[in-house]
C-alpha positions as CSV (number, residue, x, y, z in Angstrom):
1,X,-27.2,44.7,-18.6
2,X,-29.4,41.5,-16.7
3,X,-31.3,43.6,-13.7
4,X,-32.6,41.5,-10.8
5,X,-36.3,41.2,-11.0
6,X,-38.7,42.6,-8.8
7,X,-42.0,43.3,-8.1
8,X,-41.9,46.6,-6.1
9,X,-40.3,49.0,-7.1
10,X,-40.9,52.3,-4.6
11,X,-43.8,52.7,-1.2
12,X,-44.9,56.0,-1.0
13,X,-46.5,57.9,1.9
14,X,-49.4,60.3,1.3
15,X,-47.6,63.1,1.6
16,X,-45.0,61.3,-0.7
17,X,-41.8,60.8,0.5
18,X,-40.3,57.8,-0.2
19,X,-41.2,54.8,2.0
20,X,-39.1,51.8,0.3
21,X,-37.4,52.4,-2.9
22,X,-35.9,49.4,-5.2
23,X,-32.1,49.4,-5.0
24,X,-31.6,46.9,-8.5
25,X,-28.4,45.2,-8.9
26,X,-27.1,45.2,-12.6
27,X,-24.5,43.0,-14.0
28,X,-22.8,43.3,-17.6
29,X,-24.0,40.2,-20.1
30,X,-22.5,41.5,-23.4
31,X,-19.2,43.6,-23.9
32,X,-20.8,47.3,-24.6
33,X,-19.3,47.7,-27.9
34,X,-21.5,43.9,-29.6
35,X,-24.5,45.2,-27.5
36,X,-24.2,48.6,-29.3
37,X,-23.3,46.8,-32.8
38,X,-25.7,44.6,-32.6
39,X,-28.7,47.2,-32.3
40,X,-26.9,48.9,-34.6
41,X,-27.6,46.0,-37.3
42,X,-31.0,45.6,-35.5
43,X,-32.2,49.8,-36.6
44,X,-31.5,48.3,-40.2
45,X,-34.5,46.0,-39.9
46,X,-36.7,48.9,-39.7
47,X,-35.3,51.6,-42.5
48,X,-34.1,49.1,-44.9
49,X,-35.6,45.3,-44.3
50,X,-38.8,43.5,-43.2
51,X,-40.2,46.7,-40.9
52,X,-39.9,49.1,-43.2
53,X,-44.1,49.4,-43.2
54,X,-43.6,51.2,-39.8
55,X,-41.7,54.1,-41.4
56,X,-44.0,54.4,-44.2
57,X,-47.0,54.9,-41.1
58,X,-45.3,57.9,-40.1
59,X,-42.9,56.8,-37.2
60,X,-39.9,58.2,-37.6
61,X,-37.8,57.6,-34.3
62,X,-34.2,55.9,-34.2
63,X,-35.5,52.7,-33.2
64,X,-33.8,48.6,-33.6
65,X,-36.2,45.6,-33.7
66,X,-37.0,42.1,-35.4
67,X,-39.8,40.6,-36.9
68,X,-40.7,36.7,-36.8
69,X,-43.4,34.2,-38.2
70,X,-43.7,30.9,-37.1
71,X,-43.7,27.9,-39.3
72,X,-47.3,27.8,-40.7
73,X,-48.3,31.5,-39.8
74,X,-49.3,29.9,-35.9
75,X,-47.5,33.3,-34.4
76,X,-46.6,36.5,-35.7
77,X,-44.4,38.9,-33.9
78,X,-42.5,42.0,-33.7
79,X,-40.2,42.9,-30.7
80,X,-38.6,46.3,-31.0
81,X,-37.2,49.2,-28.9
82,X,-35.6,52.6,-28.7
83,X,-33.9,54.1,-26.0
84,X,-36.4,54.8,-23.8
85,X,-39.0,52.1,-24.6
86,X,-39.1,48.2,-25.3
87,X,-42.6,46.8,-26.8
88,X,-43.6,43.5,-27.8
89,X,-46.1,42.5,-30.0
90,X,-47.7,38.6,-30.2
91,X,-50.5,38.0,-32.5
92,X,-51.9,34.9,-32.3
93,X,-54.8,32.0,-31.8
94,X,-55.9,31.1,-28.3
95,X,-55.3,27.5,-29.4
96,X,-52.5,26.9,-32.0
97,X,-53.9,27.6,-35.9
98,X,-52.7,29.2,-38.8
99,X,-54.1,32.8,-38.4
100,X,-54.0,33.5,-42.0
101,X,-52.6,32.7,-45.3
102,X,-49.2,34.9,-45.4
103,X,-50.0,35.9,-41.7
104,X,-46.7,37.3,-41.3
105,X,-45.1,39.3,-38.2
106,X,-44.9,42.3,-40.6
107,X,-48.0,42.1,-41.6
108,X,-50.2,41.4,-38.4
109,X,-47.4,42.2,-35.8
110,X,-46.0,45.3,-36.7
111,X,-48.9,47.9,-37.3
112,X,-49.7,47.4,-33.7
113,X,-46.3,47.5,-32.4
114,X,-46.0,51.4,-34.9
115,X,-49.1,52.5,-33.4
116,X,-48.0,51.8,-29.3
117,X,-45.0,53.4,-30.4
118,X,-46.3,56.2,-31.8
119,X,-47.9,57.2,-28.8
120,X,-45.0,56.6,-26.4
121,X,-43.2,59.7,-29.1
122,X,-46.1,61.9,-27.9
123,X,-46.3,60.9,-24.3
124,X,-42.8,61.9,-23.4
125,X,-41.1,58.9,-24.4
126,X,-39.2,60.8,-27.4
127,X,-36.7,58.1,-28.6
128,X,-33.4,59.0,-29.6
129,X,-30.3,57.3,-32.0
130,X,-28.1,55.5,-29.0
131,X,-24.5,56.4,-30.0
132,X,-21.5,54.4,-30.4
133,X,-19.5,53.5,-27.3
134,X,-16.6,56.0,-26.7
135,X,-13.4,55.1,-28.2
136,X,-15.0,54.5,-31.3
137,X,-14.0,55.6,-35.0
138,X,-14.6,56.1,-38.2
139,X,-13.6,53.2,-40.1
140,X,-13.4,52.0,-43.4
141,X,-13.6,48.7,-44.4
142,X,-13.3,46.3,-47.2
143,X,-16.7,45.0,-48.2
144,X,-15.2,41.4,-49.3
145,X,-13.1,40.2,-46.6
146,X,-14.4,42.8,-43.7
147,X,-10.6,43.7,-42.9
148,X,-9.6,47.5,-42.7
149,X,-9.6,48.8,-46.2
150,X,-6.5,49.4,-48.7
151,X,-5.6,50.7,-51.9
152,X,-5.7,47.5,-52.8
153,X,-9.7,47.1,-51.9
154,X,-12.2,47.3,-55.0
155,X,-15.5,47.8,-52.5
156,X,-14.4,49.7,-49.6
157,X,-17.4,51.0,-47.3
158,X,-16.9,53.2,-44.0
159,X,-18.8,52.8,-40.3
160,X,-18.3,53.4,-37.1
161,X,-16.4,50.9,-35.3
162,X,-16.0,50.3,-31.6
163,X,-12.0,50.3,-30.7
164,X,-12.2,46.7,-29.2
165,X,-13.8,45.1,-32.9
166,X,-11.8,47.0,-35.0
167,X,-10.0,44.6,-37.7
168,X,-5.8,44.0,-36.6
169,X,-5.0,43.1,-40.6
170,X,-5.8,45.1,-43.8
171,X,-7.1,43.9,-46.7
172,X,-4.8,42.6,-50.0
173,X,-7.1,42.4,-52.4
174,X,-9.1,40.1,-54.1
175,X,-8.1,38.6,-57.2
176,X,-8.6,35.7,-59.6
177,X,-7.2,32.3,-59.5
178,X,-7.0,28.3,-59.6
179,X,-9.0,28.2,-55.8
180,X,-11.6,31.4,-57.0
181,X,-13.3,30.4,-60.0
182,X,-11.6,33.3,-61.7
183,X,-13.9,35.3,-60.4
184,X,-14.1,39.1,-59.7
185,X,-14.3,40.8,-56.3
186,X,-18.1,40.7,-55.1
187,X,-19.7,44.1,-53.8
188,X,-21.8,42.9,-51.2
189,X,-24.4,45.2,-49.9
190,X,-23.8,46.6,-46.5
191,X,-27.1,48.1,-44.9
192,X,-27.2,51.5,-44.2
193,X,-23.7,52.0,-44.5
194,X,-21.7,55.2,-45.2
195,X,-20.2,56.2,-48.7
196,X,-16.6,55.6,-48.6
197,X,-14.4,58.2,-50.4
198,X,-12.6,55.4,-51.9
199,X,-10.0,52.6,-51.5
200,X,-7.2,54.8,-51.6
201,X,-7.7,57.0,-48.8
202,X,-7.4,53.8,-46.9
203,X,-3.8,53.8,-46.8
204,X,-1.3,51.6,-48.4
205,X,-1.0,47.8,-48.6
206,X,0.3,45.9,-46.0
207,X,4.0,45.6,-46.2
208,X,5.4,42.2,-48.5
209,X,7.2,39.9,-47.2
210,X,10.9,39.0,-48.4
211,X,12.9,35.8,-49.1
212,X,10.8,32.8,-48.5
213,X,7.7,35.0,-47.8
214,X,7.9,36.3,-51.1
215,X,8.3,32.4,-52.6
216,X,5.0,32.0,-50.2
217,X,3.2,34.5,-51.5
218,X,4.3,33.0,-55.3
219,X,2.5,30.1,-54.6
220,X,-0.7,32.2,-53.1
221,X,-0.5,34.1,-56.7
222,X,-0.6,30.6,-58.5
223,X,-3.5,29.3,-56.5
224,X,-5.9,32.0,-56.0
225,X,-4.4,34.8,-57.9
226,X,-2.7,38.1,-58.0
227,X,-3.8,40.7,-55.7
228,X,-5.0,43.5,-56.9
């Protein structure tokens, strides 16, 4: 949500009632469900990626952010938030200079932006995991193509997806062939995702095709091989 800016945002008299209170207008920027996905990829950052130095310092709280160096270590930052608080953390030269050798925003930004955070747990500022819009499901995926899983899928994986992102097509497999380099399905590494029970809880295969779709779907077998 954008909120119009202000500067005051309540008058109160001494015995205090309320004088003048801020009436913000809000308007959408993002549909719900990419704002929710997207901090959703953002919380990876600090349990799996380039923040991961904050949860070994003890913070703990469901939280999203990004970390980010500038091209010969002028700036180092960290910008993160939960659902209760947003802090952002610049360290940097009054007058542009390299700080330091390897002066990166993990490594200058970050321990300042754990310790504010920190404090905001104990001051009654507890963050907490923001949940997935309603409508959404359980949903697993194939880990190649992204489409809803089959039994056809080597790497399934399962997350929660919003109803409006979910995939309209299911996966066919990935085989080998003229167009793949005869290569083998590749398990790319989702973060933080959910064990899948396996591909064949997914459902079947989407239906084939007959008469000239199946002569289609010959030539698709010659050129980048049979689905498996």
């Amino acid at each position: 949500m954008n909120l119009e800016p202000y500067l005051i945002e309540r008058i109160e008299r001494h015995d205090g009632s309320v004088l003048f209170q801020f009436q913000g207008k809000e308007r959408p920027i993002f549909p719900e469900s990419v704002s929710w996905l997207t901090s959703d990829i953002l919380s990876k950052v600090l349990d799996e990626g380039t923040a991961t130095e904050a949860r070994k310092a003890g913070y703990t709280a469901p939280a999203s952010g990004k970390t980010g160096t500038t091209n010969d270590y002028l700036d180092a930052w960290f910008v993160g938030y939960t659902d209760k608080v947003t802090t952002g953390v610049w360290v940097g030269l009054d007058q542009p200079k390299k700080i330091m050798d390897r002066g990166y925003g993990s490594t200058l930004a970050l321990p300042v932006w754990t310790e504010v955070m920190k404090t905001a747990e104990t001051a009654g500022f507890a963050g907490a995991k923001i949940p997935p819009p309603p409508g959404s499901t359980n949903t697993q995926l194939c880990r190649e193509c992204g489409l809803i899983a089959s039994n056809r899928t080597k790497f399934p994986y399962q997350m929660d997806l919003p109803a409006d992102l979910r995939p309209r097509s299911s996966c066919r497999g990935h085989g080998q062939g003229l167009f793949t380099g005869n290569r083998d399905p590749q398990g790319f590494p989702i973060p933080g995702e959910l064990a899948a029970a396996g591909a064949a809880a997914a459902g079947a295969p989407p239906a084939g095709e007959a008469g000239l779709g199946n002569a289609i779907r010959g030539v698709g077998r010659f050129l980048f091989g049979e689905r498996k």
